[in-house]
Structures are given as structure tokens and as C-alpha cells.
C-alpha positions in Angstrom: 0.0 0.0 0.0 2.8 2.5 0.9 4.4 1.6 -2.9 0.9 2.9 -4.1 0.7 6.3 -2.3 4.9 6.9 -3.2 4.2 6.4 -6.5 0.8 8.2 -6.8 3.1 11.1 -5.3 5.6 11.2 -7.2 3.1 11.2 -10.2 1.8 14.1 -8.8 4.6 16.0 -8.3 5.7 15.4 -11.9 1.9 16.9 -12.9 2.5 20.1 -11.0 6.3 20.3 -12.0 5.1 20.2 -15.8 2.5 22.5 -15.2 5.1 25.0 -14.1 6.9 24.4 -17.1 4.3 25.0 -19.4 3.4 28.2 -17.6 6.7 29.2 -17.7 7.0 28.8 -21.4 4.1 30.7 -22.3 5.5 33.1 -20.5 8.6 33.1 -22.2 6.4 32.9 -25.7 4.7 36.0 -24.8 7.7 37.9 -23.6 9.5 37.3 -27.2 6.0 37.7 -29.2 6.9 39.8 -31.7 5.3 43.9 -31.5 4.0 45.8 -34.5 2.6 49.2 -33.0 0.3 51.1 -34.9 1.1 53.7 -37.2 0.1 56.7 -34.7 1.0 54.4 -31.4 4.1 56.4 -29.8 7.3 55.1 -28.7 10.2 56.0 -26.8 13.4 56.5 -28.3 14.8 53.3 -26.6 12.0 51.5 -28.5 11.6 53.4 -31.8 15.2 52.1 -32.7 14.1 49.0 -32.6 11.5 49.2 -35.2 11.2 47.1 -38.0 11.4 50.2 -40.3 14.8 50.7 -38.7 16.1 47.6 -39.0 15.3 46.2 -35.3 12.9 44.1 -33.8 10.3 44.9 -31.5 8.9 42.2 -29.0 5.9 42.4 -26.3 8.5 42.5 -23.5 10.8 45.9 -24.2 13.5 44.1 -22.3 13.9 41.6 -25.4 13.8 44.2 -28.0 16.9 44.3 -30.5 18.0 47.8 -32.0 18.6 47.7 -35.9 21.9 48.0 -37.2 21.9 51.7 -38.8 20.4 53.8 -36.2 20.5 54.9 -32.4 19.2 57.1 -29.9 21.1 59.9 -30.1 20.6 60.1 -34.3 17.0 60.2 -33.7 17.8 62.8 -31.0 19.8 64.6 -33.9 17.0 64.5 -36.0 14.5 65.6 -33.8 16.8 68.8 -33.1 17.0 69.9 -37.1 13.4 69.4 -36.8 13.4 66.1 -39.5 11.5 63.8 -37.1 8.4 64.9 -35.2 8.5 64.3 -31.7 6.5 64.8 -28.8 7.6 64.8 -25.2 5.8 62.9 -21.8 7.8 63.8 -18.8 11.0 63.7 -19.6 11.1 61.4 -22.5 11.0 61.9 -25.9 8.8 59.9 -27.6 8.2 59.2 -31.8 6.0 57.2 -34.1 5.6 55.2 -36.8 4.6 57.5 -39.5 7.0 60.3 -38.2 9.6 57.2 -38.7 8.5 56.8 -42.1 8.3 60.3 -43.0 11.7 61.1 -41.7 13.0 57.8 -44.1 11.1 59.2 -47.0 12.9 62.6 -46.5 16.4 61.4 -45.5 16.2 59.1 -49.1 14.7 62.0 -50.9 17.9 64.3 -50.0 20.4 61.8 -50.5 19.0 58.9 -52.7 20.5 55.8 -52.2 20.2 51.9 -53.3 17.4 50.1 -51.4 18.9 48.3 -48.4 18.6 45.1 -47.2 18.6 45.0 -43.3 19.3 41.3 -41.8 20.1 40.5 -38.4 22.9 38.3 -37.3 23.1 37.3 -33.9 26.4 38.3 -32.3 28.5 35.3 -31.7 31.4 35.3 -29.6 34.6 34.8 -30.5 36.8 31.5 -30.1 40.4 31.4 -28.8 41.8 29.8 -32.0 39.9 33.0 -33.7 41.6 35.1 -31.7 44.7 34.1 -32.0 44.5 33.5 -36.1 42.9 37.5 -36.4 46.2 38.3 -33.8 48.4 35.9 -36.1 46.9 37.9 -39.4 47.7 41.0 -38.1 51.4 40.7 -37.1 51.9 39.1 -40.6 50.4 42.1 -42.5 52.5 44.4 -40.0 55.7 42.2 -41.1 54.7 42.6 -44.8 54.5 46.2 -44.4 57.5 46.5 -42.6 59.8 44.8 -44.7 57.8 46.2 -48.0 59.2 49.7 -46.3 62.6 48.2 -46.1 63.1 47.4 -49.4 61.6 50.9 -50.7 64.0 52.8 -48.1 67.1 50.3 -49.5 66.1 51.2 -53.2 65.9 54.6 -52.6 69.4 54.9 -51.0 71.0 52.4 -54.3 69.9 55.2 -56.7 
């Protein structure tokens, strides 16, 4: 009988562990949902650069947000200042939206056209050891070129 009630809890406890699991992986789900604000839905500047028209990603939790490559803060901030990207201010945060986003794009690739761009993201991945030391390795070797390429230019200027 005691065999029984062990195993009926230990059953249990497996139940309620899983449960937790679960609960913590919706969690986690909803935390890295991905965000599309509305056109007119403002943003802080910490969140505007992540934007999708910026190159970034915006998820339901800010924490897991990831900026785009091109643009930060402080250009926005520069913007705002010339008066390119309209802006509005809560407190003592600056805040931006989508269509002043867009608008600001249109104008910056109206005064200086350029090629559409591709934005991809690549995870950052760190570096090995053996990476390290071949980029080290690389760099002494081109520095050895150089030096001995300088050599031979100061020798052959000294023979003539």
C-alpha cells in the first residue's frame, strides 16, 4: 500500500512540475512575441530604434527588444533637433511614431537617394580562442609585410 501512495506522489509532483513548465514557457512565448505598433502608437526613443522600419525588432516584452543596425538614440535625438523627425515629449522622455519614422526615411532618401537596403540581423557570436589568435596571427603578418615592404623601398631609394 505505501508503494501505491509513493508512486501516486511522485506522479503528482511530476503533474504540477510540468505545469510549471508550461506556464513558464508561455510566458517566455509571450515575452518574445513579436510587436508591431500602430502607425500613430508612440514610442520612446529606446524603442523606436528598434522598429522594423529601422532595422530592429520589437517584441511584447521591451526588455527583449533588438535595435537595428543603422540607427540609435542619439541620431534620432539629432534628428528631432533639425526638426526632421516629429517628436513629442511625456515627462521627460521623448517619444516618436511610426509615421514620423516613415516620414523622416522618406525625406532622408529623398535628400540623399540611395540603393534600397537590405537590413538582416545576425546574432552576435562570440569569438573562439583559436579565432583570436588566427585575427592576432593575421595582423602581425600584414604588419611584417608592411614593414619589410618599407625596407626594401627605403634600400632602393638609397641604391639610386
Amino acid at each position: 500500500m505505501s508503494e501505491i501512495n509513493e508512486t501516486v506522489h511522485a506522479v503528482a509532483a511530476l503533474v504540477a512540475r510540468s505545469k510549471r513548465v508550461r506556464a513558464n514557457i508561455e510566458k517566455a512565448r509571450e515575452a518574445l512575441r513579436i510587436y508591431l505598433p500602430g502607425e500613430h502608437v508612440e514610442l520612446p526613443f529606446r524603442r523606436a530604434v528598434c522598429h522594423p522600419l529601422l532595422g530592429g525588432i520589437l517584441r511584447k516584452d521591451e526588455a527583449h527588444d533588438i535595435p537595428g543596425p543603422s540607427f540609435t538614440v542619439n541620431s534620432l535625438r539629432r534628428a528631432a533637433d533639425k526638426g526632421e523627425l516629429q517628436t513629442s515629449w511625456h515627462g521627460s522622455n521623448q517619444f516618436t511614431s511610426a509615421a514620423s519614422l516613415r516620414d523622416w526615411i522618406a525625406m532622408r532618401q529623398g535628400a540623399r537617394p540611395e540603393k534600397a537596403k537590405v537590413v538582416q540581423y545576425l546574432s552576435p557570436k562570440a569569438k573562439t580562442l583559436d579565432e583570436k589568435r588566427q585575427a592576432k596571427a593575421s595582423v602581425e603578418n600584414a604588419t611584417a609585410r608592411l614593414i619589410s615592404m618599407k625596407a626594401a623601398l627605403a634600400k632602393k631609394k638609397q641604391g639610386k
